[in-house]
N, C-alpha and C positions, 0 to 999 in steps of 0.2 A: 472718633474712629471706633470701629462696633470691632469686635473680638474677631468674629470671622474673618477680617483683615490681617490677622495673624498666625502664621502657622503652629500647629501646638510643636512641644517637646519632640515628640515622635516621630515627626515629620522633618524638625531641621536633622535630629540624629540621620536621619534616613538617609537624606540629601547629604551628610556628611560624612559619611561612610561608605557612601556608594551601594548603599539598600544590603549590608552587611548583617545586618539583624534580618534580614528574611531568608527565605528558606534558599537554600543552596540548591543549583543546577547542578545533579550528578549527569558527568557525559557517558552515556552508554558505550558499549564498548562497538567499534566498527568490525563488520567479517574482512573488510578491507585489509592485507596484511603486504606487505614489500618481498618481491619476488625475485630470486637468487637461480638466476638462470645457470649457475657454475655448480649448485644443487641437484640440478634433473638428470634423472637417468635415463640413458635413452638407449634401450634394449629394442633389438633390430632382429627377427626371425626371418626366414626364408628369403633372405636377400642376397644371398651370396651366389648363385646356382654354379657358376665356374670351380667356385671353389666346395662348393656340395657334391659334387662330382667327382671332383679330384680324391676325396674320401671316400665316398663309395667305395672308388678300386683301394684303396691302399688299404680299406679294412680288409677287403680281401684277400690281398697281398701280404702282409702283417700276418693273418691268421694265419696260413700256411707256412710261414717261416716260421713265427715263433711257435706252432705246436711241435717242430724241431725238437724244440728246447725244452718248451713245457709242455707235453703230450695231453696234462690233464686240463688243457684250456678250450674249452666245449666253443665256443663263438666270440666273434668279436665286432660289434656293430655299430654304426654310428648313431649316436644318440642327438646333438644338435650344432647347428652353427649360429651363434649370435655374434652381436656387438653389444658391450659394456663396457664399465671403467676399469680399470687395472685394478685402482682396491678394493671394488666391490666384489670382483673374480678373488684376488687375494684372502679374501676373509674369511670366504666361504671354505678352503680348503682346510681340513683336519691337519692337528701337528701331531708326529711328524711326520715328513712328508719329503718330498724327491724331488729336486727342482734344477731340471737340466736346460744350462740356456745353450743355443746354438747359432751358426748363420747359415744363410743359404745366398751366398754369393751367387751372380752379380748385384742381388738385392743386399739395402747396405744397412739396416737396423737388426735387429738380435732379436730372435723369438724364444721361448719357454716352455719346454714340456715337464709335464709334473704328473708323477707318479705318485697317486693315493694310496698313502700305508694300508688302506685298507686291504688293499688288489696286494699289497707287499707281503703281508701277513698271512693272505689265505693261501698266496704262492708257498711260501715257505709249509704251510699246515700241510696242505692236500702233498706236497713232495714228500715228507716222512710219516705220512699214512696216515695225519689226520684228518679232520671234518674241514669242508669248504662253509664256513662261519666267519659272521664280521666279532672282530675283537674289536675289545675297548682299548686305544693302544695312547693313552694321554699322556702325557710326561716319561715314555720310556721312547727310547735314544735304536737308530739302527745299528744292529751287528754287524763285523766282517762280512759272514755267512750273508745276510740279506742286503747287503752294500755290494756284493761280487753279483748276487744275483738282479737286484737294480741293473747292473751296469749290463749285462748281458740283455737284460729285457731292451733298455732304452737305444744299445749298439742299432739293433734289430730295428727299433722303429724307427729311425731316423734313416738306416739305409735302405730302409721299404719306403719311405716318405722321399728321397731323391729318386729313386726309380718312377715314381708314381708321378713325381713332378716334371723327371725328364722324358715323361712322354708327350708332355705340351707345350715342356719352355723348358730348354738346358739352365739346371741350376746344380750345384753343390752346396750337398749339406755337411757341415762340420762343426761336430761338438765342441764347446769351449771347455764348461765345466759343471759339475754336479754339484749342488749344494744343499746343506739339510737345514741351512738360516733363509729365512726368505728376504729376510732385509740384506742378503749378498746375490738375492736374484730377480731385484729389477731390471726389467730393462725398458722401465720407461717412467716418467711419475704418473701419479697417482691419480690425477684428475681425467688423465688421458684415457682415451677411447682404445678400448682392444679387440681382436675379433678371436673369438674361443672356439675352437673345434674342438666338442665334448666327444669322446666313444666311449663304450662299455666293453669290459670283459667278462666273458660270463664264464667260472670256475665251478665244475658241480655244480650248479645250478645258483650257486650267488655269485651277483651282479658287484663289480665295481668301476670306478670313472678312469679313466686315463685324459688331459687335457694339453691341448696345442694352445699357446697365447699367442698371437702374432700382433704389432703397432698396427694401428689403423692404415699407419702411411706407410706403409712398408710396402703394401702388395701395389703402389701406385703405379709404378713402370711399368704390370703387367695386369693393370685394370679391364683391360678388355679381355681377358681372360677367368678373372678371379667373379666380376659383377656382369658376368651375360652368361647367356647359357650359350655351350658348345659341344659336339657331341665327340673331339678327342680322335674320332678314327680317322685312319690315313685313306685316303681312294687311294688305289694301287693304279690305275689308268693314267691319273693327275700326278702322280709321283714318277711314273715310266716316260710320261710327256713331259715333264718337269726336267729330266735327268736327262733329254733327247735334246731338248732343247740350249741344256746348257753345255752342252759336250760339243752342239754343232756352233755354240757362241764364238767369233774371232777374236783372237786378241794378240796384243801386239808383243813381242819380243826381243828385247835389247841385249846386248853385249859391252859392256864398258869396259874398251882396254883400256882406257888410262884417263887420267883427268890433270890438268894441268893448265894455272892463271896466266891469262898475259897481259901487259898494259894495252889499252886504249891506240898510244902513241904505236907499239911493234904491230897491233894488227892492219893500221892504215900503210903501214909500211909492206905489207906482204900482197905479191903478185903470184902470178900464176906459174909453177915449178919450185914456190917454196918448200925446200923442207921443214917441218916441223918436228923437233927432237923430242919425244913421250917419256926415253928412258925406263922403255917395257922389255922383259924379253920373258921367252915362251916359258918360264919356270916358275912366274909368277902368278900370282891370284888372280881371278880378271871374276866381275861378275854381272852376274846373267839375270836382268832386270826384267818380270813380265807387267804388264801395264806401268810404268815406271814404279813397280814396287820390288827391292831387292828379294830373289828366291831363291839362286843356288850361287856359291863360290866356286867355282866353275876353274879347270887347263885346256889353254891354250893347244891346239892339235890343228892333225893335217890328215885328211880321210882323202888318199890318191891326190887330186887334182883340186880338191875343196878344204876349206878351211871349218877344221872345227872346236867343239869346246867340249869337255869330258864333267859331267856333271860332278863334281866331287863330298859339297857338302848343303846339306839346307839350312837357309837363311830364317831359322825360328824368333819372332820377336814379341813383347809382350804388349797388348793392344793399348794398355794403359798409356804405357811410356809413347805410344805414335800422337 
């Protein structure tokens, strides 16, 4: 047997180590990387037009109340409406800061306006004769003085923001609470979707933000309003016809004097000249149903030769409880 028949040294190592002595495969690195779709932010411009709209008037509206208050407040305009997350909005805002959460019933989640110390600060300067300037306002705390004046600023825009809103959909607005911790004014978590209507206030000629947060899902009951465009004004032809039409509508009218169960067995039993005994008489309450919906509590009366009912009180009920 000749040598060549034999593998050398190097060769059984090789084989026994699984080629360990040779040079090492470094794996390059892949641009391939695993994608975290709960990561993406998805900032949304000029999508709102209902509710773009809806801002327009109320900066207008807002300006003219609050120069009431604060004379030296030169404009107030809107600056953007997007969609983003709650903490990426959150982050952005300087402390400290104004954080009023609100509802606007019949819609059922909680919105958030937030007052930039900035616009806080130049309020207070330009009112005791100073410069309209941004201050550095980091780790210093709001006073009485500029917490009374908060609260006057924010009264103001929230009742210019119902007015503005009940001109296209009956809503009320009403404050909960003001808060200077923002971790006591979430109103939603953090990965969630918000839609921020940004304005400016321009003081002497420097700019600060005032901001609306509202849930994504919040404006959904009145989505054809907030996500299309509409242009808000009434035809006054279409509303005279509207009101012609509903005045000449018929509808039916009841009187319930009395109400009272009988068995099955008494009514098989009753013929024609039955009395039947109600146990009414003309001092009591009797009431006056229209479409079989209860409306006045109503007396019993007698107009000459006719029978009538004296409207006495109305039947207010709340629409929840129907």
């Amino acid at each position: 047997m000749s040598d060549q028949d034999f593998l050398s040294q190097e060769e059984i190592d090789a084989l026994l180590s699984g080629d360990e002595g040779g040079e090492e495969e470094v794996e390059e690195p892949s641009d391939i990387r695993p994608f975290d779709f709960s990561e993406l932010e998805s900032i949304k411009k000029g999508g709102l037009p209902g509710l773009d709209l809806i801002y327009e008037r109320w900066v207008k509206l807002f300006r003219d109340d609050i120069r009431k208050i604060l004379p030296k407040i030169n404009m107030v305009s809107k600056e953007s409406i997007y969609i983003t997350r709650f903490n990426t909005f959150m982050f952005k805002i300087p402390m400290p800061s104004s954080y009023t959460t609100f509802t606007m019933k019949p819609l059922k989640e909680m919105a958030l306006l937030v007052v930039d110390s900035r616009l806080v600060f130049t309020i207070i300067s330009v009112m005791f004769g100073g410069p309209a300037k941004p201050f550095k306002v980091e780790g210093r705390e709001f006073t009485k003085l500029e917490t009374y004046i908060i609260k006057d600023f924010i009264d103001t825009a929230l009742e210019t923001l119902q007015e503005t809103f009940s001109a296209v959909y009956p809503l009320k607005v009403e404050k909960k609470s003001t808060e200077l911790n923002p971790s006591l004014a979430r109103i939603t978590t953090g990965n969630e979707k918000v839609i921020i209507a940004e304005c400016v206030i321009d003081i002497d000629g420097f700019e600060a933000p005032i901001y609306f947060c509202y849930p994504q899902g919040m404006f959904l009951p009145i989505k054809d309003i907030i996500y299309s465009e509409f242009s808000g004004e009434v035809d006054d032809v279409w509303r005279e016809r509207l009101n012609e039409s509903i005045m000449e509508t018929p509808v039916k009218v009841t009187l319930e004097l009395a109400k009272r169960e009988y068995f099955m067995k008494e009514i098989i039993e009753w013929d024609v000249g039955t009395e039947l005994m109600l146990d009414v008489s003309k001092e009591d309450p009797v009431m006056l149903r229209v479409e079989d919906k209860e409306k006045f509590v109503c007396r019993l009366g007698k107009v000459k030769d006719k029978y009538a009912a004296l409207l006495k009180q109305e039947v207010v009920k709340d629409e929840e409880n129907e």
